[in-house]
N, C-alpha and C positions, 0 to 999 in steps of 0.2 A: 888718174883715170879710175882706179879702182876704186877712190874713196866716192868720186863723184857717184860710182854704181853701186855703192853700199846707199848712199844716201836717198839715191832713186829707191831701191828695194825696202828699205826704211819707209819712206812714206808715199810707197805704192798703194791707189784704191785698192782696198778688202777684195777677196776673192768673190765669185758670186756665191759661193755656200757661206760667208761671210753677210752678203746683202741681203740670201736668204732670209735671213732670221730677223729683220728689219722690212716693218709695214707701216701703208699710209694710212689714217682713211678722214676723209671730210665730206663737209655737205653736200658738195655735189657728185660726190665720187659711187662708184654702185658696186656692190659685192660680185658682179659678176667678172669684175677687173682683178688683175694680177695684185695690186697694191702694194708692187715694189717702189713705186714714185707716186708722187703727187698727183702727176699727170694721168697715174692709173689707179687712184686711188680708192679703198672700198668705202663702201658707204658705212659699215656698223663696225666695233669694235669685234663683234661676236666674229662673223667673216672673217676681222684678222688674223682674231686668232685660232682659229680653224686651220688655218692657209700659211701658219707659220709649221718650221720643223715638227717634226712628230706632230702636229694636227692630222684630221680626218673630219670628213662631212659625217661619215659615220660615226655615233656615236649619241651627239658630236664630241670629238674630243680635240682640244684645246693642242696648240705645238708650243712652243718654247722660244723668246725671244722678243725683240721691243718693238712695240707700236705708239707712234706717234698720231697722235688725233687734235685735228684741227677745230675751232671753236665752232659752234654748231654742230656738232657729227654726233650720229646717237648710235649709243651702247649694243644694242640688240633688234634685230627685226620683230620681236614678239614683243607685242604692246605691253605697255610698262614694266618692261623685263630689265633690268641692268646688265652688270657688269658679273656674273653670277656662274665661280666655278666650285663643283666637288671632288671631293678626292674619295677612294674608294672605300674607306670606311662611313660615307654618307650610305644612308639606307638604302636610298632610290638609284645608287649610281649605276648599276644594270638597266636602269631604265629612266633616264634625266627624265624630270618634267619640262615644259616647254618653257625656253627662256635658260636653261641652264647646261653647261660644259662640263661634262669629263677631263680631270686633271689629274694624272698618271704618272705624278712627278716634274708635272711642268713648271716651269719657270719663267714668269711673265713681266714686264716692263713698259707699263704704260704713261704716256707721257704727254699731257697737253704742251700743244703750244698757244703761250698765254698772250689776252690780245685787252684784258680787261679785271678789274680789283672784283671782290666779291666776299660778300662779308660771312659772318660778324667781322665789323672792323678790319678787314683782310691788311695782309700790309705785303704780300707778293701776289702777283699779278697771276692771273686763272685762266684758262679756257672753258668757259662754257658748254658743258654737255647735256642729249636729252638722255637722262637716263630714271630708270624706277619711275612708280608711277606713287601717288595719296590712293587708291579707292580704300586700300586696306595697307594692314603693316607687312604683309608679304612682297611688297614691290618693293625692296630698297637698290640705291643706285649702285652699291659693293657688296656680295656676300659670298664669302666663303667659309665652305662646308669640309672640316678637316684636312686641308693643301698644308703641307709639310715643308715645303720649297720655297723658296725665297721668291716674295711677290710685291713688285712695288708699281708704285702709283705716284705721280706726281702734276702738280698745276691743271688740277681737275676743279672744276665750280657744279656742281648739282643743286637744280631749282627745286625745294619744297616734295618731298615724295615723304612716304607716312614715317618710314625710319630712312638714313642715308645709308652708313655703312653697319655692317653686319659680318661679325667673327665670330666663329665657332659654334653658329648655330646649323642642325640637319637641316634639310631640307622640309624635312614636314614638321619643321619647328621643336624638336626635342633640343634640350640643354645642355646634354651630356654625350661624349663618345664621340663628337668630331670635333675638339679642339683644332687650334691651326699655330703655325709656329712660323715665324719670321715676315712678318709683313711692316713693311716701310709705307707709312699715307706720310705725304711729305706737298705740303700747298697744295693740301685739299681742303675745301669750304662747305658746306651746306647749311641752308634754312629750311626748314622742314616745315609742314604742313600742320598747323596749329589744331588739332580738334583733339575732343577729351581721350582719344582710343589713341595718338599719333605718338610716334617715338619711343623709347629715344632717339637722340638724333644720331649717337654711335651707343654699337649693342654688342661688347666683348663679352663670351661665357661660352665654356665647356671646357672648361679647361687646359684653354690657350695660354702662351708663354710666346716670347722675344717679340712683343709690338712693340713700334714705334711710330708716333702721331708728332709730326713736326712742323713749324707754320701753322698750324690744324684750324680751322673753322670750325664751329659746330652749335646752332643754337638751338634751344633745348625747348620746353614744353610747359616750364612749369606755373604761364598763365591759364591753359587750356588746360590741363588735364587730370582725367575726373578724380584721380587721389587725391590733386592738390599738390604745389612745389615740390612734396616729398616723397611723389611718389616716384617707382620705377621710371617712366615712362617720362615724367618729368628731364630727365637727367638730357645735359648735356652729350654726358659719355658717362654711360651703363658698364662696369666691370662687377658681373655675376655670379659669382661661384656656387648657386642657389641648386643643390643637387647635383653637382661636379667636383673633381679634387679644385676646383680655385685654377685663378689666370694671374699670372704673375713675369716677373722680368718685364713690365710694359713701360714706355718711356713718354711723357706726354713734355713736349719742348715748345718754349717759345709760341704758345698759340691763345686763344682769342674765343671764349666763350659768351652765349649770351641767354638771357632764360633759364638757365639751367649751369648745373657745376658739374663735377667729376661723382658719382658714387660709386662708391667699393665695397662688394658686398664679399667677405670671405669664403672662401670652400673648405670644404672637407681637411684641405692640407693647407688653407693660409690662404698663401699669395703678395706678390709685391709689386710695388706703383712707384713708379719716378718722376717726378714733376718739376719744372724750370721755368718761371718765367711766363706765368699762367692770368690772366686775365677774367674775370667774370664780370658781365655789364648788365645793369638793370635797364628798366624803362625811364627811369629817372623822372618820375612823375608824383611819388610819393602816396603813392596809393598800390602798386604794386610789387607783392615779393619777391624774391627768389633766393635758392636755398644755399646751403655752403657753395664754398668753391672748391673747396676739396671735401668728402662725407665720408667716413669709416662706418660702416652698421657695425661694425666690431673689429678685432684687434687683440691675437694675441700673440703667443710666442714666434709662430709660425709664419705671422706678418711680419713685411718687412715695408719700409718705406721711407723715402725722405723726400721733402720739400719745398723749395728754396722760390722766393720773391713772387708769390702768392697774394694776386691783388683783387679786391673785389669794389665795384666802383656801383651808386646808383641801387643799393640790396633794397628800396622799400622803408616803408613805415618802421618795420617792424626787428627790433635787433637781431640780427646773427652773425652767427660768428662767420668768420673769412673758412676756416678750418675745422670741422666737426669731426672729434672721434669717441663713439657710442660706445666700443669696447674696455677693454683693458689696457694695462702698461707693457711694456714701455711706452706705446704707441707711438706717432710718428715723429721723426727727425723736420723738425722744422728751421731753416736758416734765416727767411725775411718771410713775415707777411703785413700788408696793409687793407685797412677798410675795413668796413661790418666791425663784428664784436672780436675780430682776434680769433683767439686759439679756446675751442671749448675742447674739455676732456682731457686723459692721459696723452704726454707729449714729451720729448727732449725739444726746448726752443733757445734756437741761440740768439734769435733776436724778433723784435716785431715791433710794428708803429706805438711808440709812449703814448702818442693820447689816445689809441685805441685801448692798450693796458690801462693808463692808470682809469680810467672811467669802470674800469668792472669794479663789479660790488664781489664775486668768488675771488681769493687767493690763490697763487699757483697750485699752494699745496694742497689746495680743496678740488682742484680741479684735476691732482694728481701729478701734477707736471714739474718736471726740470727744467733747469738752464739760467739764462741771465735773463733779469727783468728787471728794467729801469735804475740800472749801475749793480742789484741785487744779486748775489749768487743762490741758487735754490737747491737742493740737491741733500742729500740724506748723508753725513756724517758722525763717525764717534768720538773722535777726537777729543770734545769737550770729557763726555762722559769717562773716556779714559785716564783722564788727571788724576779724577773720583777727588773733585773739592767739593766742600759743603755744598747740602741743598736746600732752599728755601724747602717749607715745605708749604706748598699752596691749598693741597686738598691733603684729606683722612685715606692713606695709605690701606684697603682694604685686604690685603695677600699679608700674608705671616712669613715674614723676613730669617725666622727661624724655621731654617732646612729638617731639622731634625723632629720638626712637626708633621712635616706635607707628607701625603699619604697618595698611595697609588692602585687603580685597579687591578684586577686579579682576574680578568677573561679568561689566562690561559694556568691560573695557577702556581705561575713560574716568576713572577717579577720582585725584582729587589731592590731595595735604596739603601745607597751605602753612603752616611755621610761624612764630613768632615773632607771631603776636597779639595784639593785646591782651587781659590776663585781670582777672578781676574787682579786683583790687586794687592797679591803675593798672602791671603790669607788663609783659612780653611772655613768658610762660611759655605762652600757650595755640596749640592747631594748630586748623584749619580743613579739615575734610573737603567736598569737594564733587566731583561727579558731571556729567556730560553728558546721559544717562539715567536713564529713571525709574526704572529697577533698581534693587530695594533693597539697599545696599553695609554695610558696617560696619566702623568702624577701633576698631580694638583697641587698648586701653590696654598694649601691651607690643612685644617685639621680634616677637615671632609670635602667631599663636595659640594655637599649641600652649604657653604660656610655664608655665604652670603643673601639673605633675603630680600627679597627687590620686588617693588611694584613701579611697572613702568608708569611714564609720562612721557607725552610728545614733547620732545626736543631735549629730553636728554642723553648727556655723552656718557659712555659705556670704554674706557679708554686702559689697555695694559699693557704693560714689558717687564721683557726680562732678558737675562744674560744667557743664552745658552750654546752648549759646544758640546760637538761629539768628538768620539775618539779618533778616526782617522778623516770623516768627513763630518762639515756640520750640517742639519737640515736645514731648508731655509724656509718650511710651510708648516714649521710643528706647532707653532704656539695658536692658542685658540682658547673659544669661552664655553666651558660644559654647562649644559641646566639641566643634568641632574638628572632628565628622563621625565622634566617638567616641561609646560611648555614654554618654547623661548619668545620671547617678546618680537615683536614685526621692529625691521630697521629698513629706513629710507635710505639709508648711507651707509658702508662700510671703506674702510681703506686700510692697507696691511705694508707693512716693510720689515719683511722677515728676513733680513739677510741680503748681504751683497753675494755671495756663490757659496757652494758645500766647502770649496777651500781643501786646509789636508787638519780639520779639528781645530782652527782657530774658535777665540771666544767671540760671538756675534748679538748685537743688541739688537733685539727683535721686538715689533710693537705694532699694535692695532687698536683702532678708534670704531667705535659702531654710533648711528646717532639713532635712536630709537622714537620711531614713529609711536607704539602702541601696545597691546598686549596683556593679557593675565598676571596677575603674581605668582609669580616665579623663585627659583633657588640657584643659583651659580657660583661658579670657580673658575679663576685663572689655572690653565693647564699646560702640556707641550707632549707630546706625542712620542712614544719610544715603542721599540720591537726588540729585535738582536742586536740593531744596532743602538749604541747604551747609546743614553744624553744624561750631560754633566747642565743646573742649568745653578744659575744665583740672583740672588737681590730685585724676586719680581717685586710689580708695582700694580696695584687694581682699582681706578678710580670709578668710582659713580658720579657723575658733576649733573647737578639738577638744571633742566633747561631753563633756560634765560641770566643762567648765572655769568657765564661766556658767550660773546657771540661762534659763528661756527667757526669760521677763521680764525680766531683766538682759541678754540678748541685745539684745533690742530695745529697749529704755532705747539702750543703745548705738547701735546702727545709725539712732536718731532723732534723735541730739542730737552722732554723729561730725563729725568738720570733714578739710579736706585736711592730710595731712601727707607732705612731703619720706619718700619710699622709703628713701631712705638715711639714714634715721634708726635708731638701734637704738629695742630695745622696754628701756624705764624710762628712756627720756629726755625731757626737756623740747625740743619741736623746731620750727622753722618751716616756715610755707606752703610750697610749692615755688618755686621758683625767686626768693623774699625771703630771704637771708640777714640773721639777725638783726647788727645795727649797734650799737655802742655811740658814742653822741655826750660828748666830752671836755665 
């Protein structure tokens, strides 16, 4: 008996302060009904949630709790209004304009019941709603204006309005200062309204954090719109950090874009993107483009991202890549991508379609990138150079391999080279630059700075290393090219690998490539950067290689896999480290 009345009590209907917080609303239902049942169902979303816990007609402000909306049922009684709540850090939240909800910590759960697919290419099933309006981009079908609260959405389809959904932007369209945090769209679809002004068709910025787009639909803009595929508006899904600290922790799963890709644009403090299983579909007509599937406008330490099975189907005439990233390295973690041109830019990639790779004419390491490619390991190692076996020597060693030559500025008056060091291969060939002050100093790998005189030409490589190590920490941004207080030559190109970490004073082979578009004649030197804290540096190396003597990937092949060799070595000789003369043992 008892257990029988445990198990009644167990799975007893909810209380009614339970049912409370649970609304209907469909086509034929009217906001003047209770919208606890079907049977009494309101007609707008706006109604329900009014009419939920902590709502008010005054305000309005929004209550707390899930609403279920039937196919056909529209968002708001005010013409082209959505689904549109703010939180009190919006400007206007003392006084909402029409179409929009006060949210005071609410927490909302809205929930189609799906009766039909809805694209792009949907693959769960939607309910149909009227929501937002096209005349302009202020009608979108979701916008929320700084809500902090946990808000989700689910098996929503919205027909064609000028943007769909909208995070983190105010109310009178400011960028910055209402971020939103935790919002779940989960089988939610839209196509948006094609003209040059429309979309994007999702618009994350101001510095929002924890989204997640799951299932996601969303087709983008970038036959229509007046930039061109690359622009803002173009986009898929807009992540803007364009005058805000940046929107990051965002999760985009399993979803289905078309016209348009993901673009990431950085803030102030970065931001980071998670991607799985992503989709982008042309018109497959071959006349028209469309842009990455995934875009970086930049990328640095402060981005964070990864990846994985990134496909882009039907891109157009015109090659591009699956994955475009404009900034710096590391850049993104990539696991699988297919289609377009693969991976352009700085990358960690652990795999991607071969005949997408092997068709590029750029090398990984010209496009900056790590990982495997096509059974290849890519990736910066010293290993070789630490054998220190003989080196071909390919080009004219321009740096002065004897330490007791190189000479150092004098800003603060205080700096000293003390040579005879120890260097990495148990000998005393290395110098020791150090300072009194924290002015930053540099000793140059030569008799002067001025050691070297140079008149540029397009397409040649400008390519150095060396060994350098500090005492308790090593730098990993010292090494660089002085001209002397002349002027330096214009480069199209640069790339640097100064160091895998500061460490606690290992020895670190450090090295940079410039490829030189243009410029005046000039004077330079190989250098490395010291203050108080000293640096120990050895055996640099400073090639000028005239363009067209190496293609540019055979450039950098070189400059990643060079080692020190003795100055006074000719070029086609077989030669040793510096100051190790090779010994024969009887």
């Amino acid at each position: 008996m008892k257990k029988a009345l445990l198990a009644i009590l167990l799975f007893a209907a909810p209380t009614y302060g339970q049912q409370a917080a649970v609304r209907y609303v469909s086509e034929t239902g009217k906001d003047s009904n209770d919208g606890l049942s079907w049977g009494g169902s309101k007609a707008t979303v706006f109604a329900a949630l009014v009419s939920l816990p902590g709502g008010n007609a005054t305000g309005p402000l929004a209550g707390s709790g899930t609403v279920y909306v039937a196919p056909g049922s529209s968002a708001n009684p005010t013409s082209n209004a959505g689904i549109w709540l703010m939180a009190p850090s919006d400007p206007n939240y003392s006084n909402p304009p029409a179409g929009w909800l006060q949210c005071n910590g609410c927490t909302i759960n809205i929930i189609g019941m799906p009766n039909q697919s809805g694209g792009p290419n949907g693959h769960k099933p939607l309910a149909s709603i009227a929501a937002g309006g096209n005349q302009n981009n202020n009608q979108p079908a979701i916008w929320l204006s700084g809500t902090q609260q946990s808000q989700n959405f689910s098996n929503l389809g919205i027909a064609y309005p000028g943007r769909a959904v909208v995070i983190g932007e105010c109310s009178n369209n400011a960028r910055s200062g209402c971020g939103v945090s935790g919002v779940v769209l989960e089988s939610v679809s839209s196509l948006i309204m094609n003209r040059p002004t429309s979309g994007p068709c999702t618009d994350i910025t101001g510095g929002s954090f924890w989204i997640w787009l799951r299932d996601y639909g969303c087709g983008g803009n970038a036959y229509k719109a007046a930039g061109g595929r690359f622009a803002n508006n173009a986009a898929a899904v807009l992540i803007d950090g364009t005058g805000n600290s940046g929107n990051g922790l965002i999760h985009i799963n399993d979803s289905n874009l078309a016209g348009g890709g993901i673009k990431f644009i950085p803030g102030a403090n970065g931001g980071s993107l998670y991607v799985s299983n992503i989709t982008e579909e042309g018109l497959g007509d071959r006349v028209h483009d469309i842009p990455p599937v995934v875009w970086f406008t930049g990328f640095g330490g402060a981005v964070d991202a990864y990846l994985s099975n990134i496909q882009m189907a039907d891109g157009g005439p015109t090659p591009t890549p699956a994955i475009q990233n404009d900034g710096g390295g590391p850049g993104p973690t990539v696991a699988n991508t297919t289609g377009g041109g693969g991976v352009q830019g700085p990358a960690t990639v652990l795999n991607q379609n071969i005949q997408n790779f092997t068709a590029q004419a750029s090398s990984p390491i010209f496009s900056r990138q790590t990982g495997f490619f096509n059974g290849y390991m890519v990736g910066e190692t010293d290993s070789a150079r630490r054998i220190a076996g003989l080196v071909p020597v390919r080009f004219k060693n321009l740096a002065v391999s004897n330490s007791s030559l190189w000479v150092a500025t004098q800003h603060s008056g205080a700096t000293t080279l003390s040579t005879g060091q120890s260097d990495p291969f148990g000998g005393k060939s290395a110098t020791k630059a150090s300072s009194t002050t924290a002015i930053n100093e540099g000793m140059y790998f030569s008799k002067a700075c001025q050691a070297t005189q140079y008149t540029p030409n397009a397409g040649d490589w400008i390519i150095g290393g060396a060994w350098i190590k500090g005492d308790s920490r090593t730098s990993i941004q010292g090494l660089g090219l002085s001209f002397c207080g002349y002027p330096p030559p214009t480069f199209s190109y640069k790339v640097y690998q100064q160091g895998i970490l500061q460490g606690d004073g290992q020895w670190s082979w450090q090295w940079l490539a410039y490829k030189v578009s243009g410029g005046p004649a000039t004077y330079f030197s190989l250098y490395c950067e010291f203050s108080t804290s000293p640096v120990t540096a050895y055996g640099p190396v400073l090639y000028v290689i005239p363009g067209g003597t190496i293609s540019d990937d055979d450039a950098l092949e070189f400059a990643s896999t060079m080692a020190s060799v003795d100055s006074a070595c000719p070029v086609g000789s077989i030669c040793n480290m510096p100051g190790h003369p090779l010994v024969t043992v009887p």
